[in-house]
C-alpha positions as CSV (number, residue, x, y, z in Angstrom):
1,X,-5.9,-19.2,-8.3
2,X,-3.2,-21.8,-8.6
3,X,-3.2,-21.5,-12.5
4,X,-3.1,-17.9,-12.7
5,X,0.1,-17.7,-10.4
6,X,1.3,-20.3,-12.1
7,X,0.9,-18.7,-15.4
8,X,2.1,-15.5,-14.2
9,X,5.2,-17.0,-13.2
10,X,6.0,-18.8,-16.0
11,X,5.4,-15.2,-18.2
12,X,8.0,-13.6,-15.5
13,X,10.7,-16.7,-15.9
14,X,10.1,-15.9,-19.8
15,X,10.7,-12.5,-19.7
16,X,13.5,-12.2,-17.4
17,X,15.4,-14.9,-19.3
18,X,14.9,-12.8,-22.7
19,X,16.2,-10.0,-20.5
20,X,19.1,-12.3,-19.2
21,X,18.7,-11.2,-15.7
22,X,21.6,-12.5,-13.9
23,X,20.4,-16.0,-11.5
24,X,20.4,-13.9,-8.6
25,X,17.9,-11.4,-9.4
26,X,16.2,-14.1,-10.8
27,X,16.2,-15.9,-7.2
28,X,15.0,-12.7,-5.5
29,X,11.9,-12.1,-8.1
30,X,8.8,-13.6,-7.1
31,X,4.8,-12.6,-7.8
32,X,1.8,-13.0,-6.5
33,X,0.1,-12.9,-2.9
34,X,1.2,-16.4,-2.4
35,X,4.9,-15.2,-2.0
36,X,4.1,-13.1,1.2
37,X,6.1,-15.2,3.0
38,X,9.9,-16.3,2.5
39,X,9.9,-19.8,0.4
40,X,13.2,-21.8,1.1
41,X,15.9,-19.1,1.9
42,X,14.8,-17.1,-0.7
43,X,12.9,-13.7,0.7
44,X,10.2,-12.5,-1.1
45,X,10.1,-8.7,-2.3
46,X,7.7,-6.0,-3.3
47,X,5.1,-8.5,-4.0
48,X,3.9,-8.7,-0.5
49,X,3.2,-5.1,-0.1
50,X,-0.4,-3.9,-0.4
51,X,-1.5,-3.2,-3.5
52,X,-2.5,0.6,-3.0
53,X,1.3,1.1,-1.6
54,X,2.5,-1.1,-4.9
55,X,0.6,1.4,-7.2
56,X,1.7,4.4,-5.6
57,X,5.0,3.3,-5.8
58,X,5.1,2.3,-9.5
59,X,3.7,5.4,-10.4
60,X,6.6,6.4,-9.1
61,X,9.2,4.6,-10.6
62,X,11.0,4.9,-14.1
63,X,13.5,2.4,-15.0
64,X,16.6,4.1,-15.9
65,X,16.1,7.1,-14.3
66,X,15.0,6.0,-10.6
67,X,17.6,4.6,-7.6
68,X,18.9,1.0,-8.2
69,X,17.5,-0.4,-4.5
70,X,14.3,1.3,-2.8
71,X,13.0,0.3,0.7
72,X,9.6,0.9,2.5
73,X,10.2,1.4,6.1
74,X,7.8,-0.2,9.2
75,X,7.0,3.4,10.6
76,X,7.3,7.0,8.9
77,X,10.4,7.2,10.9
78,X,13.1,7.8,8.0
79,X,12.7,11.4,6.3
80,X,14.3,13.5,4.1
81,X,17.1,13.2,1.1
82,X,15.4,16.1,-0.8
83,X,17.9,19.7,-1.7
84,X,15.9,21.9,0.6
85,X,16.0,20.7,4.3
86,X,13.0,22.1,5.5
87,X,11.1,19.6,3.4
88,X,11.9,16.2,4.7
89,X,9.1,13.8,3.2
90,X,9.0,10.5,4.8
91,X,9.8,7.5,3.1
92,X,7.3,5.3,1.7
93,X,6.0,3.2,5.1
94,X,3.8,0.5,6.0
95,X,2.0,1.2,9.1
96,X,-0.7,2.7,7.6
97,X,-0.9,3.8,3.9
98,X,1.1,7.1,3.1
99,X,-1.3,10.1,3.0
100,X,-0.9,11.4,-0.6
101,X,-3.9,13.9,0.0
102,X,-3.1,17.3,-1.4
103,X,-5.1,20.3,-2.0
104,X,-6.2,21.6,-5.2
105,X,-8.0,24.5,-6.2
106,X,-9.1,26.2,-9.7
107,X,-10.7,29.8,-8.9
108,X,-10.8,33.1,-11.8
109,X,-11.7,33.6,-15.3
110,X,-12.7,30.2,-16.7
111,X,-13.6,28.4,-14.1
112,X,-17.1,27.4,-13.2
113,X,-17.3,28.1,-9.6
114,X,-20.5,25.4,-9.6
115,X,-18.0,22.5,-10.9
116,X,-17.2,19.8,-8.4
117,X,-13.5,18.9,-8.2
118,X,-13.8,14.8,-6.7
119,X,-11.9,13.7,-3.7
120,X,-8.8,11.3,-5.4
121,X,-8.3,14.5,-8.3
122,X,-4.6,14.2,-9.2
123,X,-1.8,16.2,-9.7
124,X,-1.5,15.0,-13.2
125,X,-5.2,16.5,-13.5
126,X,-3.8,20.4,-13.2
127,X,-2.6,20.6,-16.4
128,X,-4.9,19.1,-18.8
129,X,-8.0,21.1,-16.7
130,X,-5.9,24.7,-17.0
131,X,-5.5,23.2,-21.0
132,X,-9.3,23.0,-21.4
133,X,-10.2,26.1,-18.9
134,X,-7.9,28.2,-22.2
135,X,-9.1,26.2,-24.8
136,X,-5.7,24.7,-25.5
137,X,-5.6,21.3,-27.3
138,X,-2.3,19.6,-26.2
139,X,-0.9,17.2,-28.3
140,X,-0.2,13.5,-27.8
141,X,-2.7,12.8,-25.3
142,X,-2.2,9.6,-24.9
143,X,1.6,10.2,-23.3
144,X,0.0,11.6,-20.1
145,X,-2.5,9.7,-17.5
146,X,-4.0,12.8,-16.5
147,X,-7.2,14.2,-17.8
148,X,-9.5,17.4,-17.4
149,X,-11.5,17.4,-14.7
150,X,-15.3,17.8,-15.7
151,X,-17.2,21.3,-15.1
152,X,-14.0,23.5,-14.1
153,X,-13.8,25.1,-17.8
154,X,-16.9,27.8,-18.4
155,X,-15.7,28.9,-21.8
156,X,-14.5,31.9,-20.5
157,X,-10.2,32.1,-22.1
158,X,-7.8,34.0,-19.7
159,X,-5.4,35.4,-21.0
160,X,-3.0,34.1,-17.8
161,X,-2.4,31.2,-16.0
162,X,-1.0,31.6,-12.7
163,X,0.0,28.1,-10.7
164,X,0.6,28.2,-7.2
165,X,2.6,25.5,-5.4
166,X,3.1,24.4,-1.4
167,X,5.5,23.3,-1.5
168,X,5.6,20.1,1.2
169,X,2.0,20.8,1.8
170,X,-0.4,18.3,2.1
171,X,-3.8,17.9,3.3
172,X,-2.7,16.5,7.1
173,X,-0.9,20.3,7.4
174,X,-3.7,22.3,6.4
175,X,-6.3,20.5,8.8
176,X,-3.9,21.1,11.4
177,X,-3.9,24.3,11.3
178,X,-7.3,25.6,10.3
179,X,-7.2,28.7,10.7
180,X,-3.7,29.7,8.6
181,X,-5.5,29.8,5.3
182,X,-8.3,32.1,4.9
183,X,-7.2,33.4,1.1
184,X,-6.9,29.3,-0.1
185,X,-10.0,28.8,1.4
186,X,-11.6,31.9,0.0
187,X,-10.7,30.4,-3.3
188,X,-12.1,27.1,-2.4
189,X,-15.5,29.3,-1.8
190,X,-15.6,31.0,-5.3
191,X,-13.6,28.8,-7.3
192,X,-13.8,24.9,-7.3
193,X,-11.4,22.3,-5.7
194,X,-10.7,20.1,-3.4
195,X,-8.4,19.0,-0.2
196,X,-8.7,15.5,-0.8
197,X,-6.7,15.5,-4.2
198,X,-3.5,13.2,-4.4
199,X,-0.3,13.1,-5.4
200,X,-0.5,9.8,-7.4
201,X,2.6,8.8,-6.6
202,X,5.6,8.1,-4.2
203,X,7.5,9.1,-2.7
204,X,6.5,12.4,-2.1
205,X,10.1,14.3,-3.5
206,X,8.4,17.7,-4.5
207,X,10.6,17.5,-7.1
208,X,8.9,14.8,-9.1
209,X,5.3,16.1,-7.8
210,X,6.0,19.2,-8.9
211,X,7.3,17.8,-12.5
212,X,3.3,16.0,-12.2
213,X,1.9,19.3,-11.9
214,X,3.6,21.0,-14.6
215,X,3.5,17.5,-17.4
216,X,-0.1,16.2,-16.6
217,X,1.6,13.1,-16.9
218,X,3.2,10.9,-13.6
219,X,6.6,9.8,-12.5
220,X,6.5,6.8,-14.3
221,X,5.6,8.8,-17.2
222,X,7.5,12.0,-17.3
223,X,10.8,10.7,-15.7
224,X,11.8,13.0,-13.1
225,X,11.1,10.5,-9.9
226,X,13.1,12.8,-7.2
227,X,15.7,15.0,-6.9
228,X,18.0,12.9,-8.1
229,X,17.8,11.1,-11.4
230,X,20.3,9.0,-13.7
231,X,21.1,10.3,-16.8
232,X,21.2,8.2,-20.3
233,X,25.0,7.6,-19.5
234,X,23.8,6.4,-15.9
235,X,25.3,9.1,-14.3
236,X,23.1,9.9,-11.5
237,X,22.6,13.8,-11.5
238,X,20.5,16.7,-10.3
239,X,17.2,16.6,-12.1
240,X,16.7,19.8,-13.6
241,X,20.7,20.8,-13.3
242,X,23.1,21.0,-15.6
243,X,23.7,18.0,-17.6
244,X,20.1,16.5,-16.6
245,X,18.2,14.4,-18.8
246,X,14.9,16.0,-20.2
247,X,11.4,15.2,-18.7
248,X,10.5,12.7,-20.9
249,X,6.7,14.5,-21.8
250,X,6.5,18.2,-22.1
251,X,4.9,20.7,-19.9
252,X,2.2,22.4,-20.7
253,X,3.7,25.9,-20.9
254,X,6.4,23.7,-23.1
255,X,3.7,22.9,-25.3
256,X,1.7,26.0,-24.9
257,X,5.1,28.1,-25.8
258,X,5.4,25.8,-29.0
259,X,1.8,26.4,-30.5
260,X,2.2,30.3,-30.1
261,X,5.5,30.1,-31.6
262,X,7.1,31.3,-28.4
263,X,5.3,34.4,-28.3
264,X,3.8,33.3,-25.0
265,X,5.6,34.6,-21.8
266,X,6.6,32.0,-19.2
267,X,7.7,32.4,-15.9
268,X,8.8,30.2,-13.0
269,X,9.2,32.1,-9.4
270,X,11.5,29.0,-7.7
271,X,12.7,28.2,-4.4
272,X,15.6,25.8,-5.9
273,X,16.5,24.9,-10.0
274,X,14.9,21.3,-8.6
275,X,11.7,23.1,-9.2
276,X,11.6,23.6,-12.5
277,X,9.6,20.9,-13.4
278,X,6.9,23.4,-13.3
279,X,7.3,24.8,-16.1
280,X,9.9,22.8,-17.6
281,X,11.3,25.6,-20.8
282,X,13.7,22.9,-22.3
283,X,11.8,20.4,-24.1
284,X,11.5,21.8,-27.6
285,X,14.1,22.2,-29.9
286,X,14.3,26.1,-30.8
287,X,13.3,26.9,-27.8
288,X,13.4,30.8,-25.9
289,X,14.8,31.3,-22.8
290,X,11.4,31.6,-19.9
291,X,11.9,33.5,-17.2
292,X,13.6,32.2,-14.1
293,X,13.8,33.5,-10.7
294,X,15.3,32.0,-7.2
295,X,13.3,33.4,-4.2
296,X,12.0,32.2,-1.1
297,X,9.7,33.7,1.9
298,X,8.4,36.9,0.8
299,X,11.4,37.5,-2.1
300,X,8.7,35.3,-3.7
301,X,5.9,37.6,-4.0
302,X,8.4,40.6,-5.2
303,X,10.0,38.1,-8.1
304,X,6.6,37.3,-8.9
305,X,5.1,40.6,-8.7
306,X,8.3,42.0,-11.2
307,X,7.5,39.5,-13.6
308,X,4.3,40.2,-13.8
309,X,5.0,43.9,-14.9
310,X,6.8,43.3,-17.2
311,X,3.4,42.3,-19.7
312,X,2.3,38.7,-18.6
313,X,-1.6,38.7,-19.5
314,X,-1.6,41.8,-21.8
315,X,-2.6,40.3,-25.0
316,X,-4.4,37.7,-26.2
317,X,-1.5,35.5,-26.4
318,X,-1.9,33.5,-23.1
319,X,0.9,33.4,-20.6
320,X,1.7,31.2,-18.0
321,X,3.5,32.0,-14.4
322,X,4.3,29.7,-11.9
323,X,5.1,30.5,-8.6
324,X,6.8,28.0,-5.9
325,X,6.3,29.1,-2.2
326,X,7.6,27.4,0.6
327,X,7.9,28.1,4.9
328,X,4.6,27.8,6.9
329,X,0.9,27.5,6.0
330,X,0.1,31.0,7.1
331,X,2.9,32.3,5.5
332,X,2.4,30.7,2.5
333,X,-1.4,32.1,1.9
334,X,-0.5,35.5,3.0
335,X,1.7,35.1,0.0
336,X,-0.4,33.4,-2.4
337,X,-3.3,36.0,-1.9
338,X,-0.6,38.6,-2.6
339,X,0.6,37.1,-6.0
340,X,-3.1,36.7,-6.6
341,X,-3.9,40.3,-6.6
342,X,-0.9,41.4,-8.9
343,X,-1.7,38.8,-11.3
344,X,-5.3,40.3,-11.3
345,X,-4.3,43.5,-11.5
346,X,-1.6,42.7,-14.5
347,X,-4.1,40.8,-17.0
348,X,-7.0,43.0,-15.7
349,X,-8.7,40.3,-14.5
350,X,-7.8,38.0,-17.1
351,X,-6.6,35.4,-15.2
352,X,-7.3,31.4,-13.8
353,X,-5.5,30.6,-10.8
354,X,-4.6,27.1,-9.8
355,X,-3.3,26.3,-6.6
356,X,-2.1,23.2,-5.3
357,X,0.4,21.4,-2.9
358,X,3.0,19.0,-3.6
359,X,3.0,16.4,-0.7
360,X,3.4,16.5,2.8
361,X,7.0,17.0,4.1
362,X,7.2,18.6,6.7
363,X,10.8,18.8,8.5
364,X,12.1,16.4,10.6
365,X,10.2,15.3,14.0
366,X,11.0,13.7,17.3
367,X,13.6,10.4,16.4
368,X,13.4,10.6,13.2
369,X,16.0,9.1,11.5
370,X,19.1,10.6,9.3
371,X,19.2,9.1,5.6
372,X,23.0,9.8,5.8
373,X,23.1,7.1,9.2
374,X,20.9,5.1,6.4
375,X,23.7,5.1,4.2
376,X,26.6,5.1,6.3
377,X,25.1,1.6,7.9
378,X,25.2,0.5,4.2
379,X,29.0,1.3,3.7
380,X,29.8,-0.6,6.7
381,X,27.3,-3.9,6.0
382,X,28.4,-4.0,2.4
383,X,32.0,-5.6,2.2
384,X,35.2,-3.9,0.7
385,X,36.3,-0.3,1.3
386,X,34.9,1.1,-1.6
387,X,31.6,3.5,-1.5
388,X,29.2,1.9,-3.2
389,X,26.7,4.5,-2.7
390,X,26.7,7.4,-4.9
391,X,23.3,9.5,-3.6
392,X,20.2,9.1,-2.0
393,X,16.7,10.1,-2.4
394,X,13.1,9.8,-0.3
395,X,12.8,6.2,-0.9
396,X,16.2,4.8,-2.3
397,X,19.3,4.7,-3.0
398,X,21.5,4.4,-5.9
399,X,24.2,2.7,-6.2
400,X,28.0,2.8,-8.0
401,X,27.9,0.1,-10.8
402,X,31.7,0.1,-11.2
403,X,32.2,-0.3,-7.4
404,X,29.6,-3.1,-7.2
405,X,32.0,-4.6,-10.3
406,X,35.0,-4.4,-8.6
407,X,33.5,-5.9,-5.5
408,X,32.3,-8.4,-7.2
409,X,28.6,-8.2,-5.4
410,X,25.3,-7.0,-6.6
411,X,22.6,-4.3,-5.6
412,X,21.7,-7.1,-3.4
413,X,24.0,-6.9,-0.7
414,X,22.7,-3.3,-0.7
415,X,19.4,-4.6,-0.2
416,X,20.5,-7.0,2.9
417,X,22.3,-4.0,4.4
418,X,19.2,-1.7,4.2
419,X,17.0,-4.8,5.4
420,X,19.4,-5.2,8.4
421,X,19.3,-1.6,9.6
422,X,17.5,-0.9,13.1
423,X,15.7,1.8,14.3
424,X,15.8,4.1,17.4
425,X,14.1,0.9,19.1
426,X,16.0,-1.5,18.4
427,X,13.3,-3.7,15.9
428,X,14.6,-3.4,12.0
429,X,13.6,0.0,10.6
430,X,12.8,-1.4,6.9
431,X,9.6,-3.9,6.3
432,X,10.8,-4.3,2.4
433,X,13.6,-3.8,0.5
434,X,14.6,-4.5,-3.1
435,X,16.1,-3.4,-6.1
436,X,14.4,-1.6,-9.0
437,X,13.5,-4.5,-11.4
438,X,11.1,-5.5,-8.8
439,X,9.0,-2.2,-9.6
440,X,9.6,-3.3,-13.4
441,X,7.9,-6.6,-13.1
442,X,5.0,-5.4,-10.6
443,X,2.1,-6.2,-12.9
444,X,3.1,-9.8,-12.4
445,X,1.9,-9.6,-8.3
């Protein structure tokens, strides 16, 4: 055991000298479970944490697009940092392991109602299953992690898609409250699916699940790890907004748009522009301008319900609408059946419906605490009187390179600040903290 942490070590030393990681990054790296406690002064991070919470987190993480210093906290105390404030996910946490479990359900033309959909199904799995239920090839495969679930397709084409997302829905919300979705479980009846499907990633930003639902592919893959991304400049920006960089893999009404030479309609029903990951529209050069729609509550079901008319699922060129809902479970399948219905009654049947949630976030509960306390107990710990953070997201932070410059200090002292923060209770409200290089090297733990 010895020999392989040794060797492991001396692979990291290798690589971050080739990389010229500066000594002190080089002092804070460390692998393997033998590091799980502090050695000399030096504290040991990411390493330590179990490796289900490691994976989740990598599949998470894109360097160059994902905050500069990310913490796990002791509790699911610390929620939010998302656009919409309703949806507060919690932090990655170590108490127990963060419940990824989301629903997921195929039901309409296409889909073999016999077909078993496994508990552990991911988000990445939508796509690539919807692909195969319209006989749609995608190209480069080998770009995205996700795969077709088995059985779903009959050979049966629709000539519509229609994706449903809950948003900040998990499985924990739906089993507590049992009885405020008869459609979704209507659909779990004749269709095939799951409650026990995952995310496959944290933390759970709906805008970087959503982005999985729409790529096949995960965070780490597609590049859109929360509401807040840095661009190629490393400008940190709105993911999706103006001046945003692209997913780095294509959706599949991207691709789907490209093969029919953009004679398939596509059409996103959004709560926010962060949602767009859905359908994504932007990825191809040449591209037409999809459909796009802002609504929330039941302006949802009449944006939908107008795209709809206007010929999605006429012809035999498919089309693909996606439809973001948000507000409470109930709520939420009232809607869903009603988009349903229209969607049935526009393609005349002709139509596979996926439906699926993006992560448990519900809002804020009992002492939770603020991200924006978080940060402002940062500012303070972190010497000089310049901000040196520039935004914030479930899970991290990102930081101002030129202020860290002019300080003359690292991400690091970020990294003490956040590890010195204390909760409601008084007993440190972060188990782990570190910068993102730590994510880069996790293979080595």
């Amino acid at each position: 055991m010895e020999c392989v942490f040794g060797r492991r070590l001396l692979i990291l030393l290798v690589l971050l000298g080739l990389l010229a990681i500066p000594a002190g990054a080089l002092r804070a790296a460390c692998v393997g479970r033998s590091c799980a406690v502090e050695v000399g002064s030096v504290r040991v991070p990411f390493c330590p944490l179990p490796a289900a919470l490691r994976a989740d987190l990598v599949a998470g993480f894109r360097e160059g697009r994902s905050p500069d210093v990310l913490a796990v906290a002791r509790t699911p105390t610390v929620r939010g940092a998302t656009r919409d404030p309703g949806v507060a996910p919690p932090w990655p946490f170590l108490t127990t392991r963060p419940d990824t479990s989301v629903p997921i359900v195929f039901a309409g033309t296409g889909v073999d109602p016999a077909a078993v959909v496994p508990g552990g199904t991911g988000l990445d799995q939508i796509a690539p299953t919807l692909a195969d239920v319209i006989g749609f090839r995608r190209p480069h495969p080998e770009v995205r992690a996700g795969v077709a679930v088995r059985g779903v397709a009959d050979g049966a084409h629709p000539r519509l898609i229609l994706e449903i997302a809950w948003k900040g829905v998990g499985r924990a919300d739906l089993r507590s409250a049992p009885d405020a979705w008869p459609f979704l479980s209507s659909l779990l009846r004749t269709g095939a699916g799951t409650l026990d499907g995952t995310t496959g990633s944290l933390p759970l930003d709906p805008t970087a699940t959503l982005t999985t639902i729409g790529t096949g592919g995960l965070p780490s893959q597609h590049g859109i790890t929360g509401t807040l991304v840095r661009d190629k400049r490393g400008k940190v920006v709105t993911a999706w907004g103006r001046g945003s960089p692209l997913s780095v893999i294509a959706t599949l009404p991207d691709d789907l748009d490209q093969r029919e030479n953009q004679a398939s309609k596509i059409g996103l029903v959004a709560t926010d522009p962060s949602d767009r990951g859905l359908t994504g529209g932007n990825w191809y050069l040449g591209h037409d301008h999809d459909a796009f729609v802002t609504a929330s509550g039941p302006g949802a079901v009449t944006a939908a319900s107008g795209l709809l008319a206007s010929g999605f699922g006429r012809d035999r060129v498919p089309d693909v609408l996606a439809v973001v809902l948000d507000g409470s479970i109930r709520s939420m399948d009232l809607r869903t059946r009603q988009i349903v219905v229209a969607a049935r009654e526009a393609s005349a049947g002709s139509v596979v419906v996926a439906v699926a949630g993006s992560g448990s976030a519900a809002a804020h509960r009992g002492a939770d605490v603020r991200v924006a306390d978080v940060v402002a107990k940062v500012e303070t710990a972190v010497p000089g009187d310049i901000d040196v953070v520039t935004g914030a997201v479930p899970g991290g932070l990102f930081l101002n390179q030129d202020a860290l410059t002019s300080l003359g200090i690292t991400g690091q002292a970020a990294v003490q600040a956040l590890l010195d923060v204390e909760a409601p209770d008084g007993s440190k409200l972060f188990d782990d903290a570190f910068q993102g290089f730590a994510v880069s090297f996790a293979r080595y733990c």
